[in-house]
N, C-alpha and C positions, 0 to 999 in steps of 0.2 A: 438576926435582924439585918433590915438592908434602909440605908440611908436616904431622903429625898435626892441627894445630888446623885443620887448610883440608878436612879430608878430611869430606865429610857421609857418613855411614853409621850405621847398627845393626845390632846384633849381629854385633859384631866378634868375628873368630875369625884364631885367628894358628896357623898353621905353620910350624916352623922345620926346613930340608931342605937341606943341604948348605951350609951355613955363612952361610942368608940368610931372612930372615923373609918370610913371604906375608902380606897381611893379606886379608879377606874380608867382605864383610859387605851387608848391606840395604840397596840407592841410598838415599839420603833422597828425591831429589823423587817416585821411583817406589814409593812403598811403596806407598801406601794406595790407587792405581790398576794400569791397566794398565802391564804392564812387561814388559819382554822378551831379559832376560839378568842376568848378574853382571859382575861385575870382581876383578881382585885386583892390592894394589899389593905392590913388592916391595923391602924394604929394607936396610940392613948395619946400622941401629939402630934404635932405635922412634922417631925424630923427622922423618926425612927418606927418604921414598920416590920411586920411580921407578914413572910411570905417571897414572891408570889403565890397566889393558891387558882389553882382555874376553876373560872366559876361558870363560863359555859367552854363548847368544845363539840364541834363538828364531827356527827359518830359516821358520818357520812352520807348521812339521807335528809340533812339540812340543803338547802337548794343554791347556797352559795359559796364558792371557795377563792372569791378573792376581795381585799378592799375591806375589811371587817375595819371599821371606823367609829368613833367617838359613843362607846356606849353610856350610855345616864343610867341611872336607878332609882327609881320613884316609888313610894308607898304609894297605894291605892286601894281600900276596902280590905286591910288585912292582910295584902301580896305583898308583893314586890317585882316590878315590872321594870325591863330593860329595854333602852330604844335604845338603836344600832343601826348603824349602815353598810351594808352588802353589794355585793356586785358578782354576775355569775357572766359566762362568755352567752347563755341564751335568756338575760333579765338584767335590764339597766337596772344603774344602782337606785336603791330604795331606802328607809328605815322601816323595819320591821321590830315588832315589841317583844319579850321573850319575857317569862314567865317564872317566880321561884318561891320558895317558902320564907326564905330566910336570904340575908344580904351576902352570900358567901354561895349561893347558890344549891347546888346545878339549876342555871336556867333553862329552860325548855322552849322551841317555839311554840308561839301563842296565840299570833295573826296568822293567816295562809300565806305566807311572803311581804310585801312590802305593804304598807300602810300609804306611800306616797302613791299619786296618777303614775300607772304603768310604762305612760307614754311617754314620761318626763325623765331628767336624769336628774334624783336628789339627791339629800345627804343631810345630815344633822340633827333629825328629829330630837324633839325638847318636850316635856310635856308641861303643860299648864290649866288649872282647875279654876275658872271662873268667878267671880264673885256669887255667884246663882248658884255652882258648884256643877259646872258643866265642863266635859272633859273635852281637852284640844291638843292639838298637836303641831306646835312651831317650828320649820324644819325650811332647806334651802331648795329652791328649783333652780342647778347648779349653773353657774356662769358659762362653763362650755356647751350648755346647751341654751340657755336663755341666753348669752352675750354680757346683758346688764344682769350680774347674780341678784335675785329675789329672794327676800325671807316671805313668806306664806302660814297661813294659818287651816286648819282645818279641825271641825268638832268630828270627833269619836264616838262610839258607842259607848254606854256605859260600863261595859264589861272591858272595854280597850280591847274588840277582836277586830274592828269594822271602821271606817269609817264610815261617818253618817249626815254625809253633806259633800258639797262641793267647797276647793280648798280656793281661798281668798288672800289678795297682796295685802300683805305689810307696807314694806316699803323696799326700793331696789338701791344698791350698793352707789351709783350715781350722784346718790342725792346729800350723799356728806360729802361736804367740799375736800376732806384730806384723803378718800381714795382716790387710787391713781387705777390706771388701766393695766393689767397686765398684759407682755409683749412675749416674744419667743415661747410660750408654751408649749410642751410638747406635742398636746393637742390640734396646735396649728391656730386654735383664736387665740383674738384680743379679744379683752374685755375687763369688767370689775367684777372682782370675785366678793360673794357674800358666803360666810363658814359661822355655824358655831352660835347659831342663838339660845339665850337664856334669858326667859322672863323672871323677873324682880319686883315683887310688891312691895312699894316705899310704907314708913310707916304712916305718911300721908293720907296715905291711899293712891298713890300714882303710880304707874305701870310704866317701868322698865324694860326693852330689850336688848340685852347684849349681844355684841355681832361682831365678826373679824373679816377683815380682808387686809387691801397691800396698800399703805402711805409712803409716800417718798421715803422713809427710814426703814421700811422693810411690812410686817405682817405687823397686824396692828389691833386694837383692842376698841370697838366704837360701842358706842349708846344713842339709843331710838327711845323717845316718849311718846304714849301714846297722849290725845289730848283729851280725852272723858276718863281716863284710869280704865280702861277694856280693851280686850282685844279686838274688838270694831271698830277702833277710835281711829283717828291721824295719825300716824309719828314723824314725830320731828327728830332729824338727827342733832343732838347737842353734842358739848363735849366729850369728846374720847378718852379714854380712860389709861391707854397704853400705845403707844404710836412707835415704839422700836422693837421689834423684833420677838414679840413675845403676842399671844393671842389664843382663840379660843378659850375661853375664860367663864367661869361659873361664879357663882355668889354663894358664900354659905356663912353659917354664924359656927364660931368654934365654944368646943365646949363651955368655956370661960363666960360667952356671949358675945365676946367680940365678933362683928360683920368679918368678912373676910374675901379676898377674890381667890381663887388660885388659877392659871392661866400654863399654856406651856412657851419657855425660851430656851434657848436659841430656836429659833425654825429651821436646822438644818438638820437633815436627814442621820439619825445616829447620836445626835447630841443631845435632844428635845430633853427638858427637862421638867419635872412643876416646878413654878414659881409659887409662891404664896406672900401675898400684901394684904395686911389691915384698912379695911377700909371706913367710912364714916359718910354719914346721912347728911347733904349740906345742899339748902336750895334747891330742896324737887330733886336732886340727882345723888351720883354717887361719886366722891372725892377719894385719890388713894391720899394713903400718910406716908410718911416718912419715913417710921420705920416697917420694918418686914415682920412674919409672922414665924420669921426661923430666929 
């Protein structure tokens, strides 16, 4: 067994699937190089897991070997579908879906390479099913290429191999008063970074997205509403939900039914850890509590 605080990762994302959590997330030693699969660990509470175990892994004839980023796992028609993001030295990065039987994998790819505009340089793909039951994919067109970072929307095919449309703004990182710009990038721009959306349906009926970039306290945890409960609507940036040093952040209910965020802190290269907060449904939005979910 290995402990949430031992576990190095970003952009944790938790599925909960027959009465047991999956966690998923960004190696820490291999982010910011070459890398060549995921993991997912598997637990009966958020403290104590079993694993690592890899659930995908580059046999070599996958088309990307660096930048392997924030994978999700989504049910869909009986699968189980991974969105991930890649980056090769002759194909900006993308997210691309990957394909499995079961939440422990072996995934397989499933798209022909990336799901995002070729021409563009992404990152974050998130998937989300419509009220109509129409399949989308919310993902970022990355700040060092767009300057002001965009979240974007684009419908899918039904089978999730294709997209099936041209991809549409959300809304750009700018427009919440607590991001800041970032400066000295290794990249050479400034700009506002957008990372890390997750759509959230209140039990309202309102439409939630989660999104991270850099406030004056460091990497930071915001929320966008939309204003018809769709992803066609407005969003409005409202209150943030985490403003120090912790982000990228998903929403899930734990076994118990409690709401739950889990997000990764510190944001420092080798240290990144999950956090896990209880959350609660309060005014159209989402409120953390006080205590943790450790």
């Amino acid at each position: 067994m290995i402990s949430t605080g031992d576990i190095n990762i970003r952009d944790p994302f938790v599925l909960t699937h027959a009465g047991r959590y999956y966690l998923y997330g960004t190696r820490g030693p291999t982010c910011w190089g070459k890398a060549d699969g995921f993991d997912v660990y598997v637990g009966d509470n958020l403290t104590d897991w079993e694993g690592p175990f890899v659930c995908f892994r580059n046999d070599g004839s996958f088309w990307a070997d660096r930048n392997y980023w924030a994978p999700e796992v989504h049910r869909w028609r009986g699968a189980f579908y991974m969105f991930a993001s890649f980056k090769s030295e002759e194909r900006r990065r993308g997210t691309a879906i990957l394909r499995a039987e079961t939440p422990l994998g072996p995934f397989v790819p499933w798209t022909d390479g990336p799901v995002t505009p070729p021409a563009w340089e992404c990152l974050d793909g998130t998937f989300y099913v419509s009220r109509e039951g129409r399949p989308y994919m919310v993902f970022c067109h990355e700040w060092v290429q767009a300057g002001d970072g965009e979240v974007c929307a684009i419908q899918l095919t039904e089978d999730l191999r294709a997209a099936a449309g041209e991809p549409f703004l959300l809304f750009r990182a700018s427009e919440a008063k607590w991001s800041r710009v970032m400066h000295h990038h290794s990249s050479g721009v400034d700009g506002c970074v957008t990372d890390g959306p997750f759509l959230w349906r209140l039990e309202d009926g309102g439409l939630l997205c989660l999104w991270s970039g850099f406030s004056e306290q460091g990497y930071a945890q915001g929320v966008a509403k939309s204003d018809n409960g769709e992803i066609d609507g407005r969003f409005t940036q409202i209150a943030p939900l985490f403003l120090e040093d912790g982000g990228h952040g998903m929403v899930f209910r734990t076994l118990e039914g409690r709401l739950c965020l889990t997000l990764h802190s510190p944001n420092k290269s080798l240290q990144e850890r999950p956090m896990f907060r209880y959350l609660k449904e309060e005014q159209g939005t989402l409120v953390c509590l006080e205590d943790t979910a450790l």
